[in-house]
N, C-alpha and C positions, 0 to 999 in steps of 0.2 A: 312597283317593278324595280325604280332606280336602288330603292334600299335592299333588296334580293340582290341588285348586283352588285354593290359597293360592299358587300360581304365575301364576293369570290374572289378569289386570288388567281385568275389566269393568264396567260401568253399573249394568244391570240383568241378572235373572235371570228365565226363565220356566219354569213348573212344567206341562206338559201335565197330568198327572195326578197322584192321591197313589200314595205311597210310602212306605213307614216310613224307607227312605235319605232322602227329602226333608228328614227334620228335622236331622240334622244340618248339613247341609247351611243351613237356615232358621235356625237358631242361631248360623251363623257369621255368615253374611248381618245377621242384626239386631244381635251385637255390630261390626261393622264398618260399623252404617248407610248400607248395600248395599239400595236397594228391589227388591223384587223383585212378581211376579206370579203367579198361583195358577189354574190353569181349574177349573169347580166342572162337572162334566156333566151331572149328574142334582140338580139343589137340592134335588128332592122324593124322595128314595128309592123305589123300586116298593113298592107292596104285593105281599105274597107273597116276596119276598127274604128269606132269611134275616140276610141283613145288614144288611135295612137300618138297625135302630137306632144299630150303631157307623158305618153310612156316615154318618146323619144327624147324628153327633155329631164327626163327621171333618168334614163339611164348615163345621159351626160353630166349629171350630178354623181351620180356613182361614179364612172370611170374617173372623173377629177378630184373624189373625196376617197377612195377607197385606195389601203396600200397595194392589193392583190386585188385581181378581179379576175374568174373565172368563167369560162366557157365551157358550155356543154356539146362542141361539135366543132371537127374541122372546118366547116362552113361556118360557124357562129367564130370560129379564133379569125378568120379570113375576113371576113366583113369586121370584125371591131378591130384589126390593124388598120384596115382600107378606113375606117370612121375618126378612131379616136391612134394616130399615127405616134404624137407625143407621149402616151402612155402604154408603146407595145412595149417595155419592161416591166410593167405589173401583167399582161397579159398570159394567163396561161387555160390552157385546156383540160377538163375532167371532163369524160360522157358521163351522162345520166345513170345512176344507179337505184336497183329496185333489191329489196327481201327475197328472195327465188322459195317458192316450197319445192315439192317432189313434181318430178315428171308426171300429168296426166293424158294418159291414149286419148286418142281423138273419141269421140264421140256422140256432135252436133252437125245439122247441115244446116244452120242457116248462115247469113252474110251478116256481119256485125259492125255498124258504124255506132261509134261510141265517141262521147267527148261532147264538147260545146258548138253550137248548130250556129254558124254565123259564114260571112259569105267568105270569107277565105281559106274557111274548113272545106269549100267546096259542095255547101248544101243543093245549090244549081246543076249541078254535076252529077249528084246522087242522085236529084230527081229523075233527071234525065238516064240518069243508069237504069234506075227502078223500074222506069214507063219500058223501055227498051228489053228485058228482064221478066215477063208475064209469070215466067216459068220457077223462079228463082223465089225465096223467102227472105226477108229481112229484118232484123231487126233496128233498130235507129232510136238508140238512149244517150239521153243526154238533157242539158240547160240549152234552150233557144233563147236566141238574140230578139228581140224586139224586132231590129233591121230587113229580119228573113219570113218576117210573118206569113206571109201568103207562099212562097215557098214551105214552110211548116207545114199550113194546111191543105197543101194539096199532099205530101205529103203524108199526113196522119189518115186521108181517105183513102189513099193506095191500098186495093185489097190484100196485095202480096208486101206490103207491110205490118211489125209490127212496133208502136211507135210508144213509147214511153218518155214521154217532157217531165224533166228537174233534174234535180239533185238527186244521181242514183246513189244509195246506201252499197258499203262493201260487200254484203252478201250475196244480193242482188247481181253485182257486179258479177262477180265469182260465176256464178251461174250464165251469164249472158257471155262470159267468154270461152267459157266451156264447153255450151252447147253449140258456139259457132264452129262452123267449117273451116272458114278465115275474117280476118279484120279488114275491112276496105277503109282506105285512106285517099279520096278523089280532092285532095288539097289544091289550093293556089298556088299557096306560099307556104313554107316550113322554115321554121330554122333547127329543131329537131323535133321528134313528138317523142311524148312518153309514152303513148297509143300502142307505138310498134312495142314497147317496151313491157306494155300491158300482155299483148298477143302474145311474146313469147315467154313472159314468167306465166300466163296460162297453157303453154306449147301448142302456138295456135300459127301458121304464116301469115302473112301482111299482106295486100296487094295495093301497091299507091301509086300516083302521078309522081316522078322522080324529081320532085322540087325541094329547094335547099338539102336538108341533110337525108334526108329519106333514102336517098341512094348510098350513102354510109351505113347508115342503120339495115336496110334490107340485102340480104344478098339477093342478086335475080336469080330466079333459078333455084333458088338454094332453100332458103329462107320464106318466098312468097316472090311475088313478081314485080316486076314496075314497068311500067307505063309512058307514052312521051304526054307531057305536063297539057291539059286539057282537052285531050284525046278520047272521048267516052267511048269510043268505038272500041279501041285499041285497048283501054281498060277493061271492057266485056269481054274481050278477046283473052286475056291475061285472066281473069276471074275463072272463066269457063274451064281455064290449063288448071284450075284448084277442083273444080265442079265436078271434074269429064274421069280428075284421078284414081288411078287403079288405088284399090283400098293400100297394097304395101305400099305402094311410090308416096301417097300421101302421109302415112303413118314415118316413115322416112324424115319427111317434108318438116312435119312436126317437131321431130326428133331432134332434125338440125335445127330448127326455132328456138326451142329450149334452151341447145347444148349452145348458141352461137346467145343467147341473152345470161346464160350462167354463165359465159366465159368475159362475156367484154361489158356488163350489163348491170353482174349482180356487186352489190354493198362491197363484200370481201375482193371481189378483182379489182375491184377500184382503191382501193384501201393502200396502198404505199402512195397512189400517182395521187392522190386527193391530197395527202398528208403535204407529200413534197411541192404541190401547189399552192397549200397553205400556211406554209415555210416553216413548219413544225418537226418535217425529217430529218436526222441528221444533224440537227442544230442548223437547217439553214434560216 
């Protein structure tokens, strides 16, 4: 890998994510003072993570070794001034950006929880939606935690489930958000998801607990609904404002999904604010 990179002749360097490969890589970078840039996802580690102490001490290694460091969310730029104070100069904010294809019409009704099954994804929360819920279909794809086992398998026996554990494959994917109605997000904690980001590059609405950036990402109302944070009542309530919709107001619903994830969302609208964070605009 180091001899691939000692052949490029570049500026800068961007780091999407950590890696234990990153560091070599960062060590050649700073004896060749080569700046480079670092995204930090989560500033705040989830509770309940088993990791999170070494993610928290990973990302204070980044913010001290990296020239630029990015965030994915007004709530992620707000918490890493509030964390690491002496480096809000490298600090700057890009949201999340995805590939956008064509607008697809609605046309699934099930509820789609998608992503990794662990307890701050709010698996507790979902079960309790589900049992509450007789009437409603589910789907629930994703990698489970070890942590959430017995959550899982009540779970995977829920009749008005349908429950697919791992690694889902893209196509797969594709189809599970297509034929959803909407995506539900009964989170703990956030600092942004790419989920909602999922939902509407498939033109699907979100419906979540309004914690860290989730309330950035969805419009209420607009976009899909939210929720006051661990409220399962209030979230079936919010679900149902998806369930109960006249076919045009949902198809609307959708619409703005789409329009509001291509406008603030996709690769190309992020495309000058990324550059200039990564001080390659303009000569900065």
């Amino acid at each position: 890998m180091m001899k691939i990179i000692r052949k490029i002749d570049f500026d800068t360097v961007y780091f999407e994510s950590f890696h234990i490969w990153n560091y070599p890589v960062i060590m050649y970078l700073k004896l060749h003072r080569i700046k480079y840039s670092h995204a930090i996802n989560d500033v705040i580690p989830h509770e309940g993570d088993p990791h999170a102490k070494i993610n928290g001490m990973i990302n204070g290694l980044t913010a001290k070794l990296a020239d630029r460091i990015i965030l994915r969310s007004s709530d992620g730029l707000n918490n890493a001034e509030k964390r690491y104070p002496k480096y809000k100069n490298k600090l700057h904010k890009v949201d999340l950006w995805y590939s956008f294809p064509q607008y697809c019409p609605p046309k699934g009704n099930t509820i789609l929880f998608f992503g990794r099954m662990n307890r701050y994804k709010g698996i507790d929360c979902l079960l309790e939606l589900v049992k509450k819920t007789p009437d409603l279909q589910y789907v629930v794809a994703g990698k489970a935690d070890d942590s959430v086992g017995d959550t899982v398998e009540e779970l995977r026996k829920m009749p008005n489930v349908k429950f697919d554990e791992g690694v889902i494959p893209y196509d797969k994917m594709h189809d599970y958000f297509y034929n959803a109605r909407c995506t539900i997000l009964p989170y703990e904690t956030a600092t942004q998801s790419g989920v909602v980001l999922d939902a509407y590059k498939h033109s699907r609405p979100a419906v979540a607990f309004d914690v860290g950036a989730l309330g950035e990402q969805i419009d209420d109302g607009v976009t899909g609904y939210l929720a006051k944070p661990g409220d399962v009542g209030q979230l079936e309530t919010q679900l149902r404002k998806i369930i109960d919709m006249p076919n045009e107001q949902y198809e609307q619903m959708c619409m703005k999904s789409y329009q509001k994830g291509l406008d603030a969302y996709s690769a190309k609208s992020r495309e000058r604010e990324f550059l200039s964070a990564i001080g390659v605009e303009q000569g900065v």
